[in-house]
C-alpha positions, 0 to 999 in steps of 0.5 A: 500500500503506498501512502497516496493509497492509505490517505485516499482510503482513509478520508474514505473512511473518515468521511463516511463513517459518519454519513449514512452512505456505508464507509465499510462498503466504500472501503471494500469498493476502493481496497478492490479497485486498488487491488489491496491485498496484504496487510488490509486488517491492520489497516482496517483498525488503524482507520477506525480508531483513527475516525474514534477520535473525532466523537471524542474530541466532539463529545468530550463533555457527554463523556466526561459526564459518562465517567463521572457518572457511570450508572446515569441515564446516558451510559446505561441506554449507551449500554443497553444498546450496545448489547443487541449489537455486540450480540449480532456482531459476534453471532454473524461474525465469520458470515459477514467476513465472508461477504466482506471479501467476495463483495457480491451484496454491495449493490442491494444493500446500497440500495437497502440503505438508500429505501431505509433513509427516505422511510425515516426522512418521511417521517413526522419529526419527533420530539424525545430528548434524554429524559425521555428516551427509553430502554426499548428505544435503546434496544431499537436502535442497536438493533439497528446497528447491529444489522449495519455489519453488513458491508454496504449497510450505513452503521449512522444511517440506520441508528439515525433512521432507528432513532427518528423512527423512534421519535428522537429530536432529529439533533438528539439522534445524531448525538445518541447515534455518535455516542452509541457508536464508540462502544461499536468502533472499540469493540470492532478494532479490538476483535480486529487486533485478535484477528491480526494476532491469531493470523500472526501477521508480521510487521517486521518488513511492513512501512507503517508510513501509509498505516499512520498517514490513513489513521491521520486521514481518517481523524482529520475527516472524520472530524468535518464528517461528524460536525456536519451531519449534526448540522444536516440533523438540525436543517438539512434532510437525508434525502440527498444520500439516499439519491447518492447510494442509489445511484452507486448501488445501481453502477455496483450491480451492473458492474457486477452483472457485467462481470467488471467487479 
């Protein structure tokens, strides 16, 4: 992987990790057209918690509250909706790496993320803040992140989608849907890690320049990505992404009708 390459995927990732448009699936699309093949793992975790920095830089206050108290409201829905997810991740785990390297549901599941933001952007805008905000609603929404494993899936935009569906203030959402995700991001690169491990991938004739460039790349745009999905949460709509993932869910199935991808 040369540097040009790391920093191209890693704004990749940056970027669309936080917008509803699947950066797991955007990332899977570039490392095929870049033919990336050796060491694609580590670069996987080092480009997540590049793009975890961001929520904490962003949410700092909400998770020094978290630390200070624990068992509060906030930390306990974050747990309660981590749970459904965790539990879908680690029972789907080997399935959706599976489809992660053949790559052959990109194009539904575009189009699945396109049809699951136009539902919710239909929907009457809600009114529920914290205080309000129940358990059953946390479920919901890791439910919904937890079926966002698969590739091409948008991770913010079903817990976005699972959040309005649910009556969330549409700025209360996007904030939920950020902090739920931190949990999810660990969790992800510390399964990850395991996996490089057991996989006993050296690093001893690795040029860990790229790796650090992507990680670099990620957190730069991962930053701009999230301040500006709060600013579409407050005035803007999701319509708009679901235009665009339909559009290149089309382009993925043709491409693969033509034998191209």
């Amino acid at each position: 992987m040369t540097t040009f390459e790391a920093i191209v995927l890693g704004l990749v990732q940056g970027l669309i990790e936080y917008l509803p448009v699947s950066s797991s699936g955007h990332l899977v699309l570039f490392q095929k057209f870049f033919g990336l093949k050796e060491n694609v793992l580590l670069f996987d975790i080092l480009v997540h918690l590049g793009t975890l920095i961001p929520l904490l830089i962003i949410f700092w206050q909400e998770i020094w509250s978290i630390i200070k108290k624990p068992w509060g409201r906030l930390p306990l829905l974050i747990i309660v909706g981590t749970i459904p997810t965790a539990l879908i991740g680690l029972g789907f785990k080997d399935f959706v790496e599976r489809l992660f390297e053949s790559g052959r549901t990109l194009g539904i599941e575009f189009i699945i993320t396109g049809l699951i933001l136009w539902f919710a952007e239909n929907q009457k805008s809600g009114h529920k803040t914290l205080a309000k905000t129940s358990y059953f609603d946390a479920i919901f929404i890791g439910i919904a992140q937890g079926l966002a494993i698969l590739p091409a899936i948008s991770r913010s935009g079903l817990t976005i989608s699972g959040a309005l569906l649910r009556q969330l203030d549409r700025e209360w959402a996007a904030k939920f849907s950020f902090l739920l995700s931190i949990p999810a991001i660990l969790g992800a690169a510390v399964l990850d890690l395991k996996d490089f491990v057991g996989n006993a991938q050296s690093l001893d004739r690795v040029n860990l320049t790229p790796y650090l460039a992507g990680f670099i790349a990620a957190m730069i745009s991962g930053y701009f990505a999230v301040k500006f999905m709060l600013e579409i949460l407050r005035k803007g709509s999701l319509r708009v992404f679901s235009y665009y993932v339909w559009l290149l869910g089309i382009i993925v199935l043709v491409l693969q009708a033509a034998g191209k991808f």
